[in-house]
C-alpha positions in Angstrom: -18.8 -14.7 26.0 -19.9 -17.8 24.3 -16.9 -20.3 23.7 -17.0 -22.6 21.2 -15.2 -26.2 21.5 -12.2 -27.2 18.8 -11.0 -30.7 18.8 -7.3 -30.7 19.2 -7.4 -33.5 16.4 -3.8 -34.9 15.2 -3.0 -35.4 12.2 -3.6 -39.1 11.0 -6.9 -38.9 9.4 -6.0 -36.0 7.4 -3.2 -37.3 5.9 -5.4 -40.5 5.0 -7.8 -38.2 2.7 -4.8 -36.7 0.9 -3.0 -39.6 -0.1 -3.7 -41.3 -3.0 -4.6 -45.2 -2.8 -1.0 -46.9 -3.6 -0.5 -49.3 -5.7 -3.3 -47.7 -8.4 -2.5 -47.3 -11.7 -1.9 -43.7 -13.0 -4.7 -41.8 -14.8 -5.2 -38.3 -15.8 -7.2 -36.4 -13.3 -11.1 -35.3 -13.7 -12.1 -31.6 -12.9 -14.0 -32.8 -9.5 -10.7 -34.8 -8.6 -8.8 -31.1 -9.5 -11.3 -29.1 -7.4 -11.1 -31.1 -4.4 -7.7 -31.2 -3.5 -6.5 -29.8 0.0 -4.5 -27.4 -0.4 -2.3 -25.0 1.9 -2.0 -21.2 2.9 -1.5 -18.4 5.3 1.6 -20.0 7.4 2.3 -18.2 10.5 5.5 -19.0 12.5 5.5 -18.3 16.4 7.6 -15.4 17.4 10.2 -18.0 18.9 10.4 -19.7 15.2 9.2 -23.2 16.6 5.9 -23.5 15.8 4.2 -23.0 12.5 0.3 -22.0 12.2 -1.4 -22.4 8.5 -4.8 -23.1 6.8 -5.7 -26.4 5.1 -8.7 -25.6 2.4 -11.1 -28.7 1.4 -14.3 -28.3 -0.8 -17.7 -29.0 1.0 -19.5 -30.1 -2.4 -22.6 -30.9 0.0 -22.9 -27.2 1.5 -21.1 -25.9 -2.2 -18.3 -24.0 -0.1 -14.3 -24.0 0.3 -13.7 -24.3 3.9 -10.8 -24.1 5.6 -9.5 -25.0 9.3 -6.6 -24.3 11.2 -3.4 -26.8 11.6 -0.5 -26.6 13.4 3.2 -28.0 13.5 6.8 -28.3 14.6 8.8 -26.1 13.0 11.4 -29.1 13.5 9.1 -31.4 11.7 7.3 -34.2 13.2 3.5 -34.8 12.5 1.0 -32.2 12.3 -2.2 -31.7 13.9 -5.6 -30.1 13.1 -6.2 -27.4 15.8 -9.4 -26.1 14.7 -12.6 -28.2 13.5 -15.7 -26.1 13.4 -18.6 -25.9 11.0 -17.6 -23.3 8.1 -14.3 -21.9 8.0 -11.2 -21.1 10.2 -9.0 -18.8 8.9 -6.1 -15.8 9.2 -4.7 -18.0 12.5 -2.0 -14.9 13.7 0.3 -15.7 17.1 0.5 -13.4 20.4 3.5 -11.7 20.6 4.2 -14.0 23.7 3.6 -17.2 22.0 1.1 -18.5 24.5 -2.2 -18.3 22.0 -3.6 -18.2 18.5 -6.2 -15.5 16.8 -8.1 -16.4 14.1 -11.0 -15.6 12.2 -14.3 -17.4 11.8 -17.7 -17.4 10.4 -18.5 -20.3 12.5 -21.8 -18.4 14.0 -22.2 -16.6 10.1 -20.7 -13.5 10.1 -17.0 -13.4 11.1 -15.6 -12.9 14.1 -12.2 -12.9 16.0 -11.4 -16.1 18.1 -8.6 -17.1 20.5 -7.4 -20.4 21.1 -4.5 -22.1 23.5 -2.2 -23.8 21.0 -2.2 -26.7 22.7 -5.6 -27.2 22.3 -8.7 -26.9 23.7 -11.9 -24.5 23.3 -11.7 -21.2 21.3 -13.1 -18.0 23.3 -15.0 -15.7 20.8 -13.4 -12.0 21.2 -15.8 -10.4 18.9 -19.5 -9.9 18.3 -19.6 -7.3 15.5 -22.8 -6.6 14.1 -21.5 -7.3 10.3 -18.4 -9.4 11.3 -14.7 -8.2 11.4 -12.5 -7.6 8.4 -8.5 -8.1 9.9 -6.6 -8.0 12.7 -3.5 -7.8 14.5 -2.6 -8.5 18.1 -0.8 -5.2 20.6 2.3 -6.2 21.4 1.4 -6.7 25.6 -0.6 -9.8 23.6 -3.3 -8.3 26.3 -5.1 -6.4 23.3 -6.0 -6.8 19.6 -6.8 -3.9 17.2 -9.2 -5.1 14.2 -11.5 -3.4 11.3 -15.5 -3.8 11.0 -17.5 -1.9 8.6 -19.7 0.8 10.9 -23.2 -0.2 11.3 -26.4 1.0 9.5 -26.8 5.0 10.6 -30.0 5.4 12.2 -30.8 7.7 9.2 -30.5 4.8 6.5 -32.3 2.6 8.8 -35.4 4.7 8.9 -34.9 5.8 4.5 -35.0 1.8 4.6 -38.1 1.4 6.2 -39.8 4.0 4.5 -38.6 3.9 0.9 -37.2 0.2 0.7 -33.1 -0.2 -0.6 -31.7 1.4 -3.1 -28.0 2.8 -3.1 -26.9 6.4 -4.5 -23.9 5.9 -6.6 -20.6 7.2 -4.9 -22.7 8.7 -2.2 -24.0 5.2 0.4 -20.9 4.0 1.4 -20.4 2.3 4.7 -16.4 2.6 5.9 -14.3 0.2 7.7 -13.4 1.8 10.9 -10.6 0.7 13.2 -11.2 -0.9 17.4 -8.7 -2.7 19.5 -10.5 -5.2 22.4 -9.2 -5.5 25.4 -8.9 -9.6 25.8 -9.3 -9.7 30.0 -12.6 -7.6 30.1 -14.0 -7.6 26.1 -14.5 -3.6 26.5 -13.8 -2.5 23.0 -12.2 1.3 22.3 -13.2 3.2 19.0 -10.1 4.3 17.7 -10.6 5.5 14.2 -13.8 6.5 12.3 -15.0 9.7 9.9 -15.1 10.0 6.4 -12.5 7.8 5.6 -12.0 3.9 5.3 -9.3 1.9 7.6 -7.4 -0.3 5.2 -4.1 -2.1 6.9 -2.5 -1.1 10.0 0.2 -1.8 12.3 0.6 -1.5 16.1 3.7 0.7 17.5 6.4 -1.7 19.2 5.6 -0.3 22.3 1.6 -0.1 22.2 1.1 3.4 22.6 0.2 4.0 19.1 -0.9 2.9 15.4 -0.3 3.6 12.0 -3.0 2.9 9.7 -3.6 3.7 6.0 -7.2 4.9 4.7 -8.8 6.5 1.8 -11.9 8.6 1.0 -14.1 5.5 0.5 -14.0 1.7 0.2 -14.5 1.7 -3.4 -12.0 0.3 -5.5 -11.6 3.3 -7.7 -10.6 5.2 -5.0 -7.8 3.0 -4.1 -5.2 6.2 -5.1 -6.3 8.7 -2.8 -4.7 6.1 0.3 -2.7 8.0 3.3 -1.7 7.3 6.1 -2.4 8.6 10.0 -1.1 7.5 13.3 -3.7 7.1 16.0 -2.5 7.3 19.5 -4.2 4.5 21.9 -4.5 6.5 24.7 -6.9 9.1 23.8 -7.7 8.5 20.1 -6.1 11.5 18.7 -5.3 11.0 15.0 -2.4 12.7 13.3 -1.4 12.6 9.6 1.7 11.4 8.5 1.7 10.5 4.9 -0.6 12.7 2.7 0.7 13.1 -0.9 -0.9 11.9 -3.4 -1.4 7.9 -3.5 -1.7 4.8 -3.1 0.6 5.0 0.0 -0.7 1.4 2.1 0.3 -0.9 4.3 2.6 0.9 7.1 5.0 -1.1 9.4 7.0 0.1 12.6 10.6 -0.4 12.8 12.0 -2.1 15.5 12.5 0.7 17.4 9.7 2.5 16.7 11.6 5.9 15.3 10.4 4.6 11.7 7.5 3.5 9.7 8.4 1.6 6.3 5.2 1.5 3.7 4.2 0.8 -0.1 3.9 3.6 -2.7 3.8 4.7 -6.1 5.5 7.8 -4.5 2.6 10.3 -6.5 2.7 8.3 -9.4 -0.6 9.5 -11.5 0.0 5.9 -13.3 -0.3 3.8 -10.2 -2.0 0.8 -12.0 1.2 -0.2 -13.5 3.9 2.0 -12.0 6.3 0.1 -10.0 5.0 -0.4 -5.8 8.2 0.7 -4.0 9.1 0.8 -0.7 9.9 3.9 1.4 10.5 4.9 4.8 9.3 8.1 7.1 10.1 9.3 10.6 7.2 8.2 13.0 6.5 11.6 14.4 6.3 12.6 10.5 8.7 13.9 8.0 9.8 13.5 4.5 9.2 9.9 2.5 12.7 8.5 1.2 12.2 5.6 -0.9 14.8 2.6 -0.6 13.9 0.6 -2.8 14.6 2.6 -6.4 16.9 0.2 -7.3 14.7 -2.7 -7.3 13.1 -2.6 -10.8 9.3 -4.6 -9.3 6.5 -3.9 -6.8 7.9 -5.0 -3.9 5.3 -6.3 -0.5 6.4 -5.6 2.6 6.8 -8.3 4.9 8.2 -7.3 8.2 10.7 -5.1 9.8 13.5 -7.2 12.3 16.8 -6.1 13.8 18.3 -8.2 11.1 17.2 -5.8 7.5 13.5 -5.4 6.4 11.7 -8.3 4.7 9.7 -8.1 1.1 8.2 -10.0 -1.6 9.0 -9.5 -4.9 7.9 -11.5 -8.4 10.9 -12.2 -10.9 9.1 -12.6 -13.9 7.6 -16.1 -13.5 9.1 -17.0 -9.9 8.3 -15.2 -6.9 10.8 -14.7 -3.7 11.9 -13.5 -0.2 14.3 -10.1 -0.2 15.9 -8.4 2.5 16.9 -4.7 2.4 18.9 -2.7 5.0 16.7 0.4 5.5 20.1 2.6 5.8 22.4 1.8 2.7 19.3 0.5 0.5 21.3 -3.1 0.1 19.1 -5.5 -1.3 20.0 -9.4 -0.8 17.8 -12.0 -2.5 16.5 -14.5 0.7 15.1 -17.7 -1.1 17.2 -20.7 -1.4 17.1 -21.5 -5.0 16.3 -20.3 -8.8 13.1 -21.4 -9.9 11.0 -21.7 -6.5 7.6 -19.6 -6.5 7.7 -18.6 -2.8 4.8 -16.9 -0.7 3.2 -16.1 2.0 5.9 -15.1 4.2 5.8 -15.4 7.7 9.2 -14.2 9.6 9.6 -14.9 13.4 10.1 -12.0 16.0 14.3 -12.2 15.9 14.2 -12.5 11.9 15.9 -16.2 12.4 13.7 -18.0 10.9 10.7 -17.5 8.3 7.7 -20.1 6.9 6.5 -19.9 3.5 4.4 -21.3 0.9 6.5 -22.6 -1.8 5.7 -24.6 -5.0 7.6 -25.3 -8.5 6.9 -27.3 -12.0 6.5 -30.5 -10.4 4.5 -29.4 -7.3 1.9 -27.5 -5.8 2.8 -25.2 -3.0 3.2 -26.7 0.6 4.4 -25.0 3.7 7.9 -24.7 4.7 10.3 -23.8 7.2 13.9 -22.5 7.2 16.8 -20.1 9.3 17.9 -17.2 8.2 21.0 -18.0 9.9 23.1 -18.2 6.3 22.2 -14.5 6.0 25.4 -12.3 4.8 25.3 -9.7 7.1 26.8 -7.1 4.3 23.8 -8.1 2.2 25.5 -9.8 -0.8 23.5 -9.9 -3.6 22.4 -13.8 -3.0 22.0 -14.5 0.8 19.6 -17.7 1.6 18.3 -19.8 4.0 19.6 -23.2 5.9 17.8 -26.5 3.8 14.0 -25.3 3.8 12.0 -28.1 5.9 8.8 -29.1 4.3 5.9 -29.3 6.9 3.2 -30.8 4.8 3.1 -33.3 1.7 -0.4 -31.9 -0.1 1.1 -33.3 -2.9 0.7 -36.9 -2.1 -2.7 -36.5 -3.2 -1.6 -36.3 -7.0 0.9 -39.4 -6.8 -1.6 -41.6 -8.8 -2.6 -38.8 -11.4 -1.3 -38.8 -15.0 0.2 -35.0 -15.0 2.5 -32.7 -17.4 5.8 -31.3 -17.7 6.0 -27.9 -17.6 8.5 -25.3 -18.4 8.9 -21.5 -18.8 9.8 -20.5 -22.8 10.4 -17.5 -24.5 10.1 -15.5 -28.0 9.9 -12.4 -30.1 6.9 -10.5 -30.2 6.3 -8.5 -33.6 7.8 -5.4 -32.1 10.9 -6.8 -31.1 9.9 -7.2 -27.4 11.2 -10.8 -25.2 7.9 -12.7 -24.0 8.3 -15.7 -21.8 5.3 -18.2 -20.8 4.4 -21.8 -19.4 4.0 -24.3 -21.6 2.4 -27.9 -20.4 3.4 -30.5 -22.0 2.2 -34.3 -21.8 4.4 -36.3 -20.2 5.2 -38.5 -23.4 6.0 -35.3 -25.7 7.6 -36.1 -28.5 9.0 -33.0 -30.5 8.8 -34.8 -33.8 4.7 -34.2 -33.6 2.5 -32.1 -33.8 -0.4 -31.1 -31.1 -3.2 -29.4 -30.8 -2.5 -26.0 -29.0 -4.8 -24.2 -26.5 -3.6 -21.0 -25.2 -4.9 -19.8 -21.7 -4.3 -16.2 -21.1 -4.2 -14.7 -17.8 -6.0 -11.5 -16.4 -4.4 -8.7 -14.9 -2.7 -7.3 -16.6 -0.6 -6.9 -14.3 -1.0 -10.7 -13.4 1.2 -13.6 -13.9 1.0 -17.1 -15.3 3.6 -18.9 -12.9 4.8 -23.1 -13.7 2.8 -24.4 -11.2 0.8 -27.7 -11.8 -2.7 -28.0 -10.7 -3.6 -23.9 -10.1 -6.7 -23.5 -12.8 -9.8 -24.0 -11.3 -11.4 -21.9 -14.6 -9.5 -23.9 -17.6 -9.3 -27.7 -17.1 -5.3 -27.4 -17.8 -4.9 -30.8 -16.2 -7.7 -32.3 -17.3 -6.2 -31.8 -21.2 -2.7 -32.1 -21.4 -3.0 -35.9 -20.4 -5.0 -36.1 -23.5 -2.3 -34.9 -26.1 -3.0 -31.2 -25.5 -0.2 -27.9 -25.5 -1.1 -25.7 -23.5 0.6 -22.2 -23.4 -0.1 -19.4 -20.5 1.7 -16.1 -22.5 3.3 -13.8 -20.1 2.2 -11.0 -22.4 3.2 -7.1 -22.3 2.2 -5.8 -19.0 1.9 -8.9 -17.0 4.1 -8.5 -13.2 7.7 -9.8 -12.9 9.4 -8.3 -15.9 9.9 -4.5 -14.6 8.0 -1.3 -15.2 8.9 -0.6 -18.7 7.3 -4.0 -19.8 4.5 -3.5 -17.8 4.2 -0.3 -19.6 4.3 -1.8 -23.0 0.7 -2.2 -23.4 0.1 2.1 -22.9 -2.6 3.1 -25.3 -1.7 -0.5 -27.2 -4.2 -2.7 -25.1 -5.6 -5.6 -27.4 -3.1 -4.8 -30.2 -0.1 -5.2 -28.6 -1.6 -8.0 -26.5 -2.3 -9.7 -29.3 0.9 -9.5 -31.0 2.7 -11.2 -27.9 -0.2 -14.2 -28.3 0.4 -14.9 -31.8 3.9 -14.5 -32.1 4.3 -16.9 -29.0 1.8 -19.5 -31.3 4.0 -19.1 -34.5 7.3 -19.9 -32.4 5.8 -23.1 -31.2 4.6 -23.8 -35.3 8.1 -22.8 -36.6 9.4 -25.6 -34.3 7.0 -28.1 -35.8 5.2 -29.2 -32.7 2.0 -27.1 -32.9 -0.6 -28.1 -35.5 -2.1 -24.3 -36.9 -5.2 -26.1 -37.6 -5.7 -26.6 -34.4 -5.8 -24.0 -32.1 -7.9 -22.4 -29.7 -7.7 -19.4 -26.9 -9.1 -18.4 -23.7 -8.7 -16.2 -20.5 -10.6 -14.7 -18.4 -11.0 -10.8 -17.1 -7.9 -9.4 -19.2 -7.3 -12.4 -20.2 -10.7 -12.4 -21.7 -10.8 -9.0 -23.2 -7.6 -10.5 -24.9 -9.5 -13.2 -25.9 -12.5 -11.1 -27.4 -10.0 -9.1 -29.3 -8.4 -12.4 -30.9 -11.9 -13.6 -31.6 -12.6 -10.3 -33.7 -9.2 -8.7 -34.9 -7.4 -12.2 -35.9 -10.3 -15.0 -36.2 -8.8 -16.6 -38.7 -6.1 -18.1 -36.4 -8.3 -20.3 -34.1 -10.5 -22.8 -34.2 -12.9 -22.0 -30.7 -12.4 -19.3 -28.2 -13.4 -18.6 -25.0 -14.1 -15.5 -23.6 -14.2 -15.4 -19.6 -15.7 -11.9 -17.9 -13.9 -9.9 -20.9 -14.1 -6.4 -22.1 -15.8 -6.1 -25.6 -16.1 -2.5 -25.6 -13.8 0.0 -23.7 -16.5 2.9 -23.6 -18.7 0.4 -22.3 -16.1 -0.8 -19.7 -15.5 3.0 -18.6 -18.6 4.0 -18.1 -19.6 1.1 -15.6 -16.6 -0.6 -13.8 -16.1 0.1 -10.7 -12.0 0.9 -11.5 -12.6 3.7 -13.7 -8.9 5.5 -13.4 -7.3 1.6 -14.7 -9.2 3.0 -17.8 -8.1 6.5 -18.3 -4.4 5.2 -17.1 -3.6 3.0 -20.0 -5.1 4.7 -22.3 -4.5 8.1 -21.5 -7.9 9.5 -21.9 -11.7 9.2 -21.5 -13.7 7.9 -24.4 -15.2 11.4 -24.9 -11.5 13.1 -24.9 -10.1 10.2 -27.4 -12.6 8.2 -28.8 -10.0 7.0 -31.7 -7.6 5.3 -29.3 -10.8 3.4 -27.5 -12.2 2.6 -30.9 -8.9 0.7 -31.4 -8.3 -1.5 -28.3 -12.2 -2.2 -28.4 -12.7 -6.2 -29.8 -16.2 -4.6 -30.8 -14.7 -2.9 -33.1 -13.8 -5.7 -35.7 -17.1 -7.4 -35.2 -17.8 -8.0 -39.2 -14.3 -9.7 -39.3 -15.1 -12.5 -36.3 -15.7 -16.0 -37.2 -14.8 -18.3 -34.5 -16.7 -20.3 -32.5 -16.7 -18.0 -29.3 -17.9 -19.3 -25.7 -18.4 -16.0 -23.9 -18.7 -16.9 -19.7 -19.7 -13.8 -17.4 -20.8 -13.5 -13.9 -24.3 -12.2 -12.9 -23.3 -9.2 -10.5 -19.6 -8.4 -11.8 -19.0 -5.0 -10.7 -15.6 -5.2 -12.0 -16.2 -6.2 -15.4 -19.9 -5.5 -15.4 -22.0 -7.8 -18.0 -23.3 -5.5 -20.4 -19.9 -6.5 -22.0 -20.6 -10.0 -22.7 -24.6 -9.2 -23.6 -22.7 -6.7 -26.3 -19.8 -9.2 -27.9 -23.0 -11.6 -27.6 -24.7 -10.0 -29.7 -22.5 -8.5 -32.2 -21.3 -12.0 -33.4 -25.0 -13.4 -33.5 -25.7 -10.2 -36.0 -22.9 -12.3 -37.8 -23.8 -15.6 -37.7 -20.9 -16.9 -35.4 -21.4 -20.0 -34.1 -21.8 -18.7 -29.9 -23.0 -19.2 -26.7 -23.5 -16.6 -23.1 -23.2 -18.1 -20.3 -24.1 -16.1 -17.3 -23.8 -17.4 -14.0 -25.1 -16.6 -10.3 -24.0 -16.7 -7.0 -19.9 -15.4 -7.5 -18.9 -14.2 -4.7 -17.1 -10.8 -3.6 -17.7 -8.4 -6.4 -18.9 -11.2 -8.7 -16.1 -11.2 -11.0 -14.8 -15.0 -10.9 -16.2 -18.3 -9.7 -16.0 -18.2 -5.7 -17.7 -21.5 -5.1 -16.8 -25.4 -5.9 -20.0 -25.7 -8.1 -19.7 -22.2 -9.9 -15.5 -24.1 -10.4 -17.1 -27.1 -12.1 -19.6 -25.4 -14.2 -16.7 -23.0 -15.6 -14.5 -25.7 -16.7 -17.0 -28.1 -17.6 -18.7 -25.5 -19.8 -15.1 -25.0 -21.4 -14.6 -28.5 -22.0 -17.3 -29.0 -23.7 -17.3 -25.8 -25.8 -13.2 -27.2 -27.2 -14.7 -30.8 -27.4 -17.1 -29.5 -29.6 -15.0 -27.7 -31.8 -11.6 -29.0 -31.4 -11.8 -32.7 -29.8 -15.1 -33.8 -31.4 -14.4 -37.7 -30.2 -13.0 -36.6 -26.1 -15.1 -37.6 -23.6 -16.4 -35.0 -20.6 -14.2 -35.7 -17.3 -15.7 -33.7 -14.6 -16.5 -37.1 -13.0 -15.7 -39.1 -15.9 -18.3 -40.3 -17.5 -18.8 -39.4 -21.7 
């Protein structure tokens, strides 16, 4: 197997690049300066808590890629080093469950494949060679095996219809599923373990090897996401049992400590899974009835792992984000995180539950990994149990000491219905409340998303780039948006656009009643829901704003329905199919109000966006050159995934550059450009 040499680099040079020269004087940071910062993710602790395995990203502008090694370090702090240093990207770095090496994935050779590496340095040994790369993985519990997910090859049949007719693809007929393999590491013979007509999604290896729970669903289309269950596949002979099989989603299994339990996520047969709450419930391994714990916990809750010490989740409370603990028996739920106000994620927890590494990030800083026992647990689950003192592993924000920045902070009003809205507003750091700014709102998509008081996170909206100029900014949390509880995320039911909208404007008129907004001066912009938001404001209430910006948004719900590829999100908000009620898709549709739009509308839309596909932006496009708007489509190539969001450093820049130059135009005639800032 071929074996590919990492330099077991330490940390010096690294933290070099990511400081900022000292002694310089502050200035406001330029779009390239924004899209190049290193920044963190996917912590992994060792099962003994003393070692801590995460990502560092940096942009390649040469090659136009984010890339992203492997690091490692002391749980107990000291200095990191870099542990992987390959061409492309390292990523996904998981421990054995003996400590003694790292997995990761990498498309070093292209397509991706699993690697193993000694911690302490060394060459990585290349597992895999699948055809079309690996998906995930997760290491047996001997540490002798892994289990992983590749999509099955081209059938022989396809492969000769290819070679005779050429490709094409039959619509919900071609799909290629993910099946499931474990390798054994000592002789790289790989065992099929699950395959038919179904798609592998997550799954989780028994504590004693013998077996593995795995959720799958008809087909890997995202439309199909409801129809998840979930089987147990014994090792030993590949037999395949059902254990979960009412109506979905039901994902992401995980084995109690003992084995005699499997906890998962579901909407427990909720027909309105798209913004019903994600619970947590738990089922005998050898099958049984479901019994949800976690009904008392009014948000989706992620599972993060089961210990002897309480099961582990991740929860969102309304714009922070934190670490929970349950006991699977009484349904006790204690809140893990240290403090109010952090945005924690990415939790890692170590084998005994002791200790647990995180991402974690507030208003004055972007996330960076940390470290901390669980030792201050209350073993009768009080409602607030934390951690020791967190310790920081990394300083990513060092690179941001000489940049001019914002304040930020989370505010809240009355929408026209009565109904509490919070969002972020960034402010520049000389606010004064006695004048008045220009406003520009920046919506986010989802819905079900969440705008979260985090500096330096837009790689869309120059934020950062405009607040240091004299800019508001407000990010509405509006009706639907995660972290508030079901019932708000139901708000927006058969009121999509209208009640959206409500929750925008009212949050602008709070910030005019209190005399620090100027009305004249106001523009909007989101992208995906955030964009259909915007479309609707550009149409339905144009006479608020000055320039809007519509980024992959919905201008037509018929349209939408008839070629997303998430066609029950439709019919679940608003109750219907355009053919059943045209009415209620006549008045959530921006398209609708087409004669009333007059503001200068930037409309943004990726090539191939199966999501939101672009017939959408060639129809808004159109409808407000019939009435002599002032607009421009921009339609851009090369997003990656299903093409519904910039993927790349260049496709980044040209997003927000196109944006600041659309609001310079029509808002800040006399600002300069400042994507490497020159006028």
């Amino acid at each position: 197997m071929k074996k590919i040499a990492i330099a077991a680099c330490t940390l010096s040079s690294a933290i070099v690049s990511a400081q900022a020269p000292i002694g310089l004087p502050k200035a406001p940071p330029t779009v390239d300066q924004i899209l190049s910062l290193k920044r963190v993710g996917s912590p992994a602790i060792s099962p003994d808590g003393r070692r801590v395995a995460y990502t560092v990203r940096e942009t390649n502008w040469d090659d136009n890629e984010y890339e992203t090694e492997v690091w490692l370090a002391d749980a107990t702090g000291g200095t990191p080093r870099q542990l992987t240093n390959a061409r492309k990207s390292s990523r996904a770095p998981a421990w054995s469950p003996d400590g003694s090496r790292l997995a990761f994935l990498s498309d070093r050779t292209d397509k991706t494949q699993i690697y193993v590496i000694n911690p302490s340095g060394g060459e990585a040994d290349a597992v895999t060679s699948v055809e079309d790369g690996v998906n995930s993985f997760e290491w047996a519990p001997d540490s002798k095996r892994i289990a992983y997910t590749a999509t099955e090859a081209k059938s022989a049949a396809l492969k000769e219809r290819e070679k005779k007719y050429g490709e094409f693809k039959v619509v919900e007929h071609d799909y290629r599923m993910s099946q499931l393999f474990a390798v054994d590491l000592a002789t790289r013979k790989t065992q099929a373990l699950a395959s038919g007509a179904f798609t592998v999604g997550s799954f989780a290896w028994s504590p004693d090897g013998s077996r593995i729970a795995f959720d799958h669903r008809v087909n890997p289309s995202p439309g199909f996401g409801g129809s998840a269950d979930i089987s147990v596949v014994t090792v030993a002979d590949g037999s395949v049992r059902k254990l979960v099989t009412q109506d979905g989603p039901d994902t992401h299994p995980v084995w109690s400590p003992d084995g005699s339990r499997i906890a998962f996520e579901t909407t427990m047969a909720s027909p309105d899974y798209f913004y019903s709450n994600g619970r947590i419930a738990t089922v005998a391994s050898n099958g049984g009835v479901p019994t949800v714990i976690t009904d008392a916990f009014d948000e989706d809750a992620s599972v993060v792992g089961w210990r002897q010490n309480g099961l582990f989740f991740a929860a969102s409370q309304k714009t922070y984000a934190y670490l929970y603990r349950i006991d699977p028996n009484t349904k006790a739920i204690a809140k893990v995180t240290p403090a109010d106000g952090s945005v924690g994620s990415s939790f890692s927890v170590s084998a005994d539950g002791s200790k647990v590494a995180f991402l974690d990030s507030n208003t004055q800083a972007m996330a960076e990994v940390e470290v901390a026992a669980t030792s201050a647990l209350s073993p009768n689950y009080s409602a607030t149990s934390g951690f020791t003192a967190p310790a920081k592993l990394t300083d990513m924000n060092a690179q941001t000491t000489n940049w001019t920045t914002s304040t930020l902070e989370v505010v809240s009003w009355k929408s026209q219905d009565g109904a509490t809205i919070e969002g972020v507003l960034h402010k520049p750091i000389d606010f004064s409340p006695s004048r008045m700014y220009p406003l520009l709102v920046v919506i986010h998509g989802g819905p079900t998303g969440v705008s979260r008081a985090i500096p330096f996170t837009s790689t869309i909206y120059p934020i950062d780039v405009w607040v240091p100029r004299g800019v508001l900014v407000l990010e509405p949390n509006y009706r639907g948006s995660a972290g508030y509880g079901e019932k708000f995320r139901a708000l927006n039911v058969r009121n999509l656009g209208v009640g959206d909208a409500w929750d925008v404007l009212s949050g602008i008129d709070s910030l005019i009643a209190k005399g620090i907004v100027d009305p004249s001066r106001v523009g909007a912009m989101g992208w995906s829901q955030g964009g259909y938001i915007s479309a609707f404001l550009a149409t339905h209430d144009a006479g608020r704003f000055k320039a809007i910006s519509v980024g992959a948004g919905i201008s037509d719900w018929m349209t939408y329905y008839v070629n997303t590829d998430i066609t029950p999100f439709t019919r679940q908000y608003l109750k219907g199919t355009p053919w059943a009620d045209p009415e209620v898709y006549a008045k959530t549709s921006p398209i609708t109000y087409i004669k009333q739009a007059k503001t200068p509308t930037l409309i943004q839309h990726g090539a191939a966006d199966e999501r939101v596909p672009l017939p959408n932006a060639f129809e808004l496009y159109r409808g407000l050159l019939d009435n002599n708007v002032p607009s421009k489509l921009i339609v851009y190539e090369g997003f990656g995934g299903i093409g519904h969001g910039p993927s790349k450093p260049k496709s980044n820049r040209a997003t927000m550059d196109h944006n600041l130059d659309w609001f310079d135009q029509y808002m800040f005639p006399s600002s300069t450009k400042t994507s490497n800032g020159q006028k």
